[in-house]
N, C-alpha and C positions, 0 to 999 in steps of 0.2 A: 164545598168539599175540599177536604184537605187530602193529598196525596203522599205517603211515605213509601220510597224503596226499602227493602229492609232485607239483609243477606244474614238469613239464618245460620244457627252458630253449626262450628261442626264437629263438634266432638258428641255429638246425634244424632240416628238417622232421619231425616226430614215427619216423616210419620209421628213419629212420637213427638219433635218438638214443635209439628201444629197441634197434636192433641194436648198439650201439656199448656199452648199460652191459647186455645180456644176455652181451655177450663179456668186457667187464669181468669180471664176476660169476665165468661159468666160467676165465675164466686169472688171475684176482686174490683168489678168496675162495674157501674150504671149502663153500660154501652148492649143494645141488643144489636144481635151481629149477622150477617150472610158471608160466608166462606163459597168460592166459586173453585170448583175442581176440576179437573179438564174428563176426570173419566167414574164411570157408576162405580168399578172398583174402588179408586179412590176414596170412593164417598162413604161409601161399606168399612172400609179398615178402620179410615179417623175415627167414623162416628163409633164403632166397634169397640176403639179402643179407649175412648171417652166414656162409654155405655159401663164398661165394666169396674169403672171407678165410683158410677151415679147408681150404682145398685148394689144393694148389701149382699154379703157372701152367701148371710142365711135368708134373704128373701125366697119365695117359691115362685122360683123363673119363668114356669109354666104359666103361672095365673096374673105375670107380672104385664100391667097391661103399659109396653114401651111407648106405646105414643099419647099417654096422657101425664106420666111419669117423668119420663126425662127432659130435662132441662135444652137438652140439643141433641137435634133429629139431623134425620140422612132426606135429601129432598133429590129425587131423578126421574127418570122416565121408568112406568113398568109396573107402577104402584097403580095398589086399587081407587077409585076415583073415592071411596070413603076412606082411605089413607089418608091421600092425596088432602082432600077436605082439612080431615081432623089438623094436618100440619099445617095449612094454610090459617085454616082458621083463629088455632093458638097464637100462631105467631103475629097476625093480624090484632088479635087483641089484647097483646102484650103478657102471653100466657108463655112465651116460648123465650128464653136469652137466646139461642143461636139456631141455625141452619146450616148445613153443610148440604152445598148443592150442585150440580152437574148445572150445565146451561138449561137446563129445565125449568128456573125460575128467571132467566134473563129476560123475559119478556111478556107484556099482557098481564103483569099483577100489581096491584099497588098493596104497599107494604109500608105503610105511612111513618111506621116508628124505629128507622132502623137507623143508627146512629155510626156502625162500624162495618165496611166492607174489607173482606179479607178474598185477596187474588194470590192464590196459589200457581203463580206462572204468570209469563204476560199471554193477555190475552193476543191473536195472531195477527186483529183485525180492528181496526178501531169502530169497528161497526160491534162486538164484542164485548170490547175495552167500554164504552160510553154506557150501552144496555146495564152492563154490568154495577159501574158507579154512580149510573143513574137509580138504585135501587136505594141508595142512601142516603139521608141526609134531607129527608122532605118537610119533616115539620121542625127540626132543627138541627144547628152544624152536625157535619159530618166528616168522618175521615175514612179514607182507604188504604189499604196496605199492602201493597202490591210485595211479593215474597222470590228469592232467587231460587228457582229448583235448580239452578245448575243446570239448565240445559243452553244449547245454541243459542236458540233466540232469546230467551232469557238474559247469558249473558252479555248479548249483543247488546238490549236494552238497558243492564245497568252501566254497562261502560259508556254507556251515551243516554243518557236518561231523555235528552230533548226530545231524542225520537216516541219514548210514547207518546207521548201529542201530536205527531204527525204521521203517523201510521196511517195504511190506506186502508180507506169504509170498503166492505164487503158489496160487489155487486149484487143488489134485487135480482130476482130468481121467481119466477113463476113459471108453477109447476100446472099443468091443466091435466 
């Protein structure tokens, strides 16, 4: 897996030009993709505002069934387990180009054919960070793209890039 920092332009608000190079991605490149979000909101706006470009004006909205339709779905905690399913499952077999997802797919799913991770934020933890890129890049090369939202740690890691590799793993936690 290949790692790129990548400090979005700014003459955009961050929202829009993920929405605009996740649409890229699926109508211009082979690459099926996971976008990691740090929050549900998040995941609702991008995918929201992607949605409204993959569906026609005159379509009937109502009967418009979103999750067998669109090209890239919102993936979080909260959804029905036959949601949940149908998105897993498309994208499982190469029915889906992208995900946009909360840590909710960071762990416990294999996802064999995903070619491009997109990290919106560094992750805080390298326990995080590795789940995350470990999602990529299974049955062949893969790249990730780690993106500056301009916050603190953010820009702490791109002035110093070494440190994402050495960030500390999250302590184990059991809960009884």
């Amino acid at each position: 897996v290949t790692i790129k920092l990548v400090e979005p332009p700014s003459d955009k608000d961050l929202l829009t030009t993920l929405s605009e190079f996740m649409e890229f991605i699926a109508k211009d490149t082979d690459h099926r993709f996971i976008t990691f979000v740090d929050s549900r909101k998040q995941t609702e706006y991008i995918t929201s505002i992607i949605s409204r470009s993959q569906t026609q004006e005159d379509e009937d909205l109502l009967n418009y069934d979103h999750l067998q339709n669109l090209n890239i779905l919102p993936y979080r905690a909260g959804y029905e387990v036959n949601d949940r399913n149908a998105i897993q499952e498309r994208l499982s077999n190469k029915r889906l180009t992208g995900v946009i997802s909360t840590s909710a797919l960071e762990l416990g799913i294999d996802i064999p054919f995903l070619t491009l991770g997109i990290l919106v934020g560094v992750p805080h933890s390298a326990t995080n960070f590795y789940q995350r890129i470990g999602r990529i890049g299974r049955r062949s090369k893969g790249e990730v793209i780690v993106i500056n939202t301009g916050d603190i740690y953010s820009k702490s890691i791109f002035r110093n890039p070494e440190q994402l590799l050495s960030m500390p793993f999250s302590e184990g936690a059991l809960y009884l």
